[in-house]
N, CA, C and O atoms as a printed pandas DataFrame, in Angstrom:
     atom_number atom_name residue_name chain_id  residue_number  x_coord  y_coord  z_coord
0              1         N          UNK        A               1 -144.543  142.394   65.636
1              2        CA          UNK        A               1 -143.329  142.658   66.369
2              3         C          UNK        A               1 -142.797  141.386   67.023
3              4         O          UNK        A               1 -141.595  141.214   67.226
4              5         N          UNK        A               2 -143.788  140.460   67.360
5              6        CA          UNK        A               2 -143.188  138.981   68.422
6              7         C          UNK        A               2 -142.686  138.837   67.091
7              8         O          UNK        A               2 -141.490  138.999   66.851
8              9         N          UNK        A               3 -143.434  138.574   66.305
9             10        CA          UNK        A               3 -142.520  137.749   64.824
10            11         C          UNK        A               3 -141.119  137.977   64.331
11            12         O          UNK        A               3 -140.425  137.059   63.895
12            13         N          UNK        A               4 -140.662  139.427   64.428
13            14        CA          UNK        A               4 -139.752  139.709   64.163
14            15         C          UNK        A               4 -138.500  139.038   65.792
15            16         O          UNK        A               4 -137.445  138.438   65.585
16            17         N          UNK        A               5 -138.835  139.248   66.679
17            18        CA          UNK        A               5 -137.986  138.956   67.734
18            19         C          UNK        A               5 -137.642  137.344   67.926
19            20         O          UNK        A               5 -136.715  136.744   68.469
20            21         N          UNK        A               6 -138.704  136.982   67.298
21            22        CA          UNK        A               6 -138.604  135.087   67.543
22            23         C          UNK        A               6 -137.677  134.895   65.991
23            24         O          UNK        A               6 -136.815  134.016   65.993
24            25         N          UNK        A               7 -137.843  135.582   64.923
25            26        CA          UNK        A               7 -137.098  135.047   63.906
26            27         C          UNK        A               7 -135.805  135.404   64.132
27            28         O          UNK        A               7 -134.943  134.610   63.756
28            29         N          UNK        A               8 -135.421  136.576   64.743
29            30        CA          UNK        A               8 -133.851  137.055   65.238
30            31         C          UNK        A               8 -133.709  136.291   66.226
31            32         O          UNK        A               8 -132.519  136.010   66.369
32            33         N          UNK        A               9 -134.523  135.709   67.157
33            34        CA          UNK        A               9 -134.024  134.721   68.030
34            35         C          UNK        A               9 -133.391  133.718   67.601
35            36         O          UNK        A               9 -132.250  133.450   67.979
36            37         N          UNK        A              10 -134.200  132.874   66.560
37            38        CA          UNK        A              10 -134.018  131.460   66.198
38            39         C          UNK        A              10 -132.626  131.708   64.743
39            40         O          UNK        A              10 -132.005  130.816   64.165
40            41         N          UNK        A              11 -132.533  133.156   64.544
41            42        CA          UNK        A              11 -131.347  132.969   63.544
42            43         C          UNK        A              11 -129.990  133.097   64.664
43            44         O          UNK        A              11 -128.891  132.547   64.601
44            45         N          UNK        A              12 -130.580  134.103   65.757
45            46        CA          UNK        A              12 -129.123  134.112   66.597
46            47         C          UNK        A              12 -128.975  132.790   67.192
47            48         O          UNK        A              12 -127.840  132.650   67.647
48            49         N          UNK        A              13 -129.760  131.718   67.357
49            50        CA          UNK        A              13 -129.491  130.223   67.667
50            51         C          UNK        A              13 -128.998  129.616   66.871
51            52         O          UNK        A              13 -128.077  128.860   67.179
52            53         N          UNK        A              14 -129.410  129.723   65.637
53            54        CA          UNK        A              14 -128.502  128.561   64.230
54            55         C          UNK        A              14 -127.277  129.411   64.100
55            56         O          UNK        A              14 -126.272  128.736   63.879
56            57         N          UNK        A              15 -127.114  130.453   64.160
57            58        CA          UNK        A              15 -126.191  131.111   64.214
58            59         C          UNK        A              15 -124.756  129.961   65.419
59            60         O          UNK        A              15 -123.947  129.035   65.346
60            61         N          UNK        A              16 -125.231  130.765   66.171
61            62        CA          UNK        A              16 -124.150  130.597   67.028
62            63         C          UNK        A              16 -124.162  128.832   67.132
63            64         O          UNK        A              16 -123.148  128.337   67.623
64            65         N          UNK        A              17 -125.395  127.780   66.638
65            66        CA          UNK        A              17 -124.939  126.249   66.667
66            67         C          UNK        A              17 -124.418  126.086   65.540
67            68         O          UNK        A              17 -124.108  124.895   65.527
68            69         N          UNK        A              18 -124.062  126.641   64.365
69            70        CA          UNK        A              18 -123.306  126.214   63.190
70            71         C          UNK        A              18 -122.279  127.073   63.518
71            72         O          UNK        A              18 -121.714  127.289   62.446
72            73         N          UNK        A              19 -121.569  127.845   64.615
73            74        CA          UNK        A              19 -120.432  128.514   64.489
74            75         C          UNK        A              19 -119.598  127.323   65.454
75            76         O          UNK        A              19 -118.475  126.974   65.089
76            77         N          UNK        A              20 -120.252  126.692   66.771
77            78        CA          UNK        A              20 -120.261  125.819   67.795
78            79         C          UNK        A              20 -119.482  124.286   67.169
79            80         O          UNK        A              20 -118.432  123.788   67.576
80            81         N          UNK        A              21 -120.510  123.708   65.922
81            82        CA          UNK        A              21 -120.311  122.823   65.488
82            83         C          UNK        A              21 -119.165  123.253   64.314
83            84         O          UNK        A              21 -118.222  122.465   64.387
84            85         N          UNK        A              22 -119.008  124.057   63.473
85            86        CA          UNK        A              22 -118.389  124.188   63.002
86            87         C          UNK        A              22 -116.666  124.380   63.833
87            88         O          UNK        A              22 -115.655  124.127   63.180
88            89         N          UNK        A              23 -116.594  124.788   65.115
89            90        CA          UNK        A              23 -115.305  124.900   65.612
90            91         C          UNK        A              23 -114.966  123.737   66.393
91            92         O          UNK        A              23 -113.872  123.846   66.948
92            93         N          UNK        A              24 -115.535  122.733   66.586
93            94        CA          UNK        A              24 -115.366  121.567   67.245
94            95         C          UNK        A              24 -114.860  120.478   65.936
95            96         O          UNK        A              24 -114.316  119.502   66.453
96            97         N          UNK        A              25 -114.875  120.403   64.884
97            98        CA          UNK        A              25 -114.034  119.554   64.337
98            99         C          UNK        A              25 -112.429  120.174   63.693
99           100         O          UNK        A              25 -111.882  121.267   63.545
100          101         N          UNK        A              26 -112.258  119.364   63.553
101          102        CA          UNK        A              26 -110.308  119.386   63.215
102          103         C          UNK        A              26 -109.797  120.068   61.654
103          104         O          UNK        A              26 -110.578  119.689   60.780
104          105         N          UNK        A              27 -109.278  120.490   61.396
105          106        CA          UNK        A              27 -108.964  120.818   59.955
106          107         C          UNK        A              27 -107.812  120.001   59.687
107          108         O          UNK        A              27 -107.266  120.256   58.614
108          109         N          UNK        A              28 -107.151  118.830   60.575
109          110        CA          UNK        A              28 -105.997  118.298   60.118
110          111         C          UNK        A              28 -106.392  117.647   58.528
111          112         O          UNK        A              28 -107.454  117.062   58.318
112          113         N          UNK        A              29 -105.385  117.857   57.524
113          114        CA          UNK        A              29 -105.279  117.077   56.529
114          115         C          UNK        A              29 -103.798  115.651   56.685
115          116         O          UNK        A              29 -102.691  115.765   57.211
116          117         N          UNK        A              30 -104.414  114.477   56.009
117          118        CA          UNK        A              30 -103.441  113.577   56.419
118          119         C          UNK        A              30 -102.570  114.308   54.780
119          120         O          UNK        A              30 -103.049  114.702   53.717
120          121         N          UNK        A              31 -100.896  114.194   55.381
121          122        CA          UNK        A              31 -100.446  113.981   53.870
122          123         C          UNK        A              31  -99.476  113.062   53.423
123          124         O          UNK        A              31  -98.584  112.634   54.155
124          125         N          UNK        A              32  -99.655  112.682   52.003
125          126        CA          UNK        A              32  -98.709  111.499   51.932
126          127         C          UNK        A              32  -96.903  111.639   51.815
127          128         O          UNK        A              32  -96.377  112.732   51.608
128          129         N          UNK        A              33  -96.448  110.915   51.910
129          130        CA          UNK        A              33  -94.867  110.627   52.158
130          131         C          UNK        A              33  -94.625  111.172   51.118
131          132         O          UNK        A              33  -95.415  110.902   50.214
132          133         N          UNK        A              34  -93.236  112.348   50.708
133          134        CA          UNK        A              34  -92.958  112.538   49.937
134          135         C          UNK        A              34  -91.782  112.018   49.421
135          136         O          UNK        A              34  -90.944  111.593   50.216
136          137         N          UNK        A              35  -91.590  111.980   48.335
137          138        CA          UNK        A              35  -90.641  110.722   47.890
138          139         C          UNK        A              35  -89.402  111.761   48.129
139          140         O          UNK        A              35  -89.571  112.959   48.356
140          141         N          UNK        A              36  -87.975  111.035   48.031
141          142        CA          UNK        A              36  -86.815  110.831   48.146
142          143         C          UNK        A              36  -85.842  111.834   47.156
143          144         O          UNK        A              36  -85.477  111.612   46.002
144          145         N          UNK        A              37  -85.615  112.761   47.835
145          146        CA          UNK        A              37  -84.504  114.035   46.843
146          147         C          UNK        A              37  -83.548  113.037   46.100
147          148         O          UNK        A              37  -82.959  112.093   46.627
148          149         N          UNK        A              38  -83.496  113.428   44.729
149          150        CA          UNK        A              38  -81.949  113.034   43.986
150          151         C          UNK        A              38  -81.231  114.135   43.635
151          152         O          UNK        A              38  -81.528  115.101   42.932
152          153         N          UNK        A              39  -79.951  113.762   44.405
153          154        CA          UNK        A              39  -78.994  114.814   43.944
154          155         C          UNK        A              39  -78.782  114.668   42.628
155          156         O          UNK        A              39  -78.676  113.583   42.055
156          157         N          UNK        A              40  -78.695  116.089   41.963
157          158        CA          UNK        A              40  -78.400  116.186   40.291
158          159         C          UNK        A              40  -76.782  115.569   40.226
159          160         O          UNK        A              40  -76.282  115.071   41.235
160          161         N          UNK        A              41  -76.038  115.661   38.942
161          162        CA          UNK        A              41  -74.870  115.480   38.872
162          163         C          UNK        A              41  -74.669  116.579   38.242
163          164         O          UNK        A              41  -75.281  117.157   37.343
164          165         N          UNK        A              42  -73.142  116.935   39.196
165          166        CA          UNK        A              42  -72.337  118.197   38.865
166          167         C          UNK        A              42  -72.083  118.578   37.516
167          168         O          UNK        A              42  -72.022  117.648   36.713
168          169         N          UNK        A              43  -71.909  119.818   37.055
169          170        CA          UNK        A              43  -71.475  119.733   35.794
170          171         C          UNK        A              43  -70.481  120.391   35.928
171          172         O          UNK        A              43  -70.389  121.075   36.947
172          173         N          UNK        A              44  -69.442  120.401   34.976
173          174        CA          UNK        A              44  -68.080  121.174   35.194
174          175         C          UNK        A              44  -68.134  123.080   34.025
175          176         O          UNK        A              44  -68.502  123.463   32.915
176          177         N          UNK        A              45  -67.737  123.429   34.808
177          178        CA          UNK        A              45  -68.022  125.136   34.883
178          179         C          UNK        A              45  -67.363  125.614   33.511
179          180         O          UNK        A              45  -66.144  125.514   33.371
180          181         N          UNK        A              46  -67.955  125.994   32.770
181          182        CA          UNK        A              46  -67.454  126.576   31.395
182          183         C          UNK        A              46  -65.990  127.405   31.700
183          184         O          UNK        A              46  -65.913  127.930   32.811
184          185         N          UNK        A              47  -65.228  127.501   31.095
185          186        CA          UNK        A              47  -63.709  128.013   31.154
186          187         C          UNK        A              47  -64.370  129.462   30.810
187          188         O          UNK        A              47  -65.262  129.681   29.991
188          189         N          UNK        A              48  -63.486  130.685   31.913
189          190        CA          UNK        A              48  -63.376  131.355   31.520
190          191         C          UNK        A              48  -62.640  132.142   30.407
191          192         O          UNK        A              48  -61.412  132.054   30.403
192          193         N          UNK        A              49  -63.270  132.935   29.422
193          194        CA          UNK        A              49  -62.922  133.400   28.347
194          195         C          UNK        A              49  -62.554  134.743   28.755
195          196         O          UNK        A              49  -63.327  135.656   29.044
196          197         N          UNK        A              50  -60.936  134.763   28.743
197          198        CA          UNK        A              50  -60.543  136.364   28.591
198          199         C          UNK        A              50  -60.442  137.072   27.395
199          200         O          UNK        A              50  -60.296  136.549   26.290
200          201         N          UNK        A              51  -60.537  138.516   27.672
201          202        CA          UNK        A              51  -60.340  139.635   26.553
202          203         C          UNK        A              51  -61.564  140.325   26.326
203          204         O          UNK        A              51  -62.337  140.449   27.275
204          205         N          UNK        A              52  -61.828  140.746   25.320
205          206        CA          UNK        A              52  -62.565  141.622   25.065
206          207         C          UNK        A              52  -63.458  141.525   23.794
207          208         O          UNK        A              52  -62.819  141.123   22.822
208          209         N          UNK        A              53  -64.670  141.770   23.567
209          210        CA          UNK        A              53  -65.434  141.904   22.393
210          211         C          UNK        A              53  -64.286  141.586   21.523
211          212         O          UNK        A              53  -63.091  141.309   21.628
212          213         N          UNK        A              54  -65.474  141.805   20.331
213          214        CA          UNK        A              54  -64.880  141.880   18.845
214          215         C          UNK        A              54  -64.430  143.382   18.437
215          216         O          UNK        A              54  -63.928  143.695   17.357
216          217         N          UNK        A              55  -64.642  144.037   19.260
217          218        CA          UNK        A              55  -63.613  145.223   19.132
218          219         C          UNK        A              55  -65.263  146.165   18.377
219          220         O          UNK        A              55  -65.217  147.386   18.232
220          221         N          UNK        A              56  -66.461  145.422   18.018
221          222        CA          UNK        A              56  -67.232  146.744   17.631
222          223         C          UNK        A              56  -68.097  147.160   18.552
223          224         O          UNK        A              56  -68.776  148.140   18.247
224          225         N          UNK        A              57  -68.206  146.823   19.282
225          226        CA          UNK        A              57  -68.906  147.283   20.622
226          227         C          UNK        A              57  -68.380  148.689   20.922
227          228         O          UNK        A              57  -67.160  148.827   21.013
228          229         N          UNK        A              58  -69.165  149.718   21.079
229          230        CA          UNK        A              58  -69.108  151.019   21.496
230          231         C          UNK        A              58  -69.019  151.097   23.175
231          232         O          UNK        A              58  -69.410  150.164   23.877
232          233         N          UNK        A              59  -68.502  152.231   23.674
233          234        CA          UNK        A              59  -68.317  152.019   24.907
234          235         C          UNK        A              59  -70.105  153.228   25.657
235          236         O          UNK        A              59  -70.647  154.245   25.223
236          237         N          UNK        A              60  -70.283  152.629   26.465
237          238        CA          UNK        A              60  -71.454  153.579   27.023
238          239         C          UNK        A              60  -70.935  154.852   27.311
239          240         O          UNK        A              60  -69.955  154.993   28.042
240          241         N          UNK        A              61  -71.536  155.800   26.775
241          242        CA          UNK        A              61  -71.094  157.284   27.337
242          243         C          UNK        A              61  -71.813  157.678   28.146
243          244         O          UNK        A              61  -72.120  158.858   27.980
244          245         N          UNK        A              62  -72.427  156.992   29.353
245          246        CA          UNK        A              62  -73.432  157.257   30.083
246          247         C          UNK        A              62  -73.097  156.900   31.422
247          248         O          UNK        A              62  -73.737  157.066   32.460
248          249         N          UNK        A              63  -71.547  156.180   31.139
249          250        CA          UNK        A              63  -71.413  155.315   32.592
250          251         C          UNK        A              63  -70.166  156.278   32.856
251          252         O          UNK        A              63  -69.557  157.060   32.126
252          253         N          UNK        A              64  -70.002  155.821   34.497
253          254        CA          UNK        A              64  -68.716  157.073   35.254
254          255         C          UNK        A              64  -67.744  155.935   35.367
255          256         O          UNK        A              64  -67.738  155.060   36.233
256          257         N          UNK        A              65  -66.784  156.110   34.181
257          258        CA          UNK        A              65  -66.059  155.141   34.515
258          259         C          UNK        A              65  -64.398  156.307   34.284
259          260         O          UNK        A              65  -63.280  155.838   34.498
């Protein structure tokens, strides 16, 4: 029975000194400079195309129009 109480002793000690040491250092990461955005170049917008299909397109009979 001592055996069992001294080994739960000495685990609740490493215990709580690797929780101790473990919260005393920093998690900062350094990070490096990130380089410099380039704006794309614009492109000019396709012309809209009026009218309608090629005329074989069926109309949906499913829609509330």
């Amino acid at each position: 029975m001592r055996i069992k109480r001294l080994l739960g002793l000495a685990v609740l000690i490493g215990f709580s000194a690797a929780m101790f040491l473990g919260c005393s250092s920093g998690t900062q990461v350094p990070l490096a400079p990130a380089p410099a955005v380039q704006e794309t170049p614009a492109k000019p917008l396709p012309k809209d195309r009026k009218g309608g299909g090629s005329g074989l397109m069926k109309r949906n009979p499913g829609a509330s129009s």
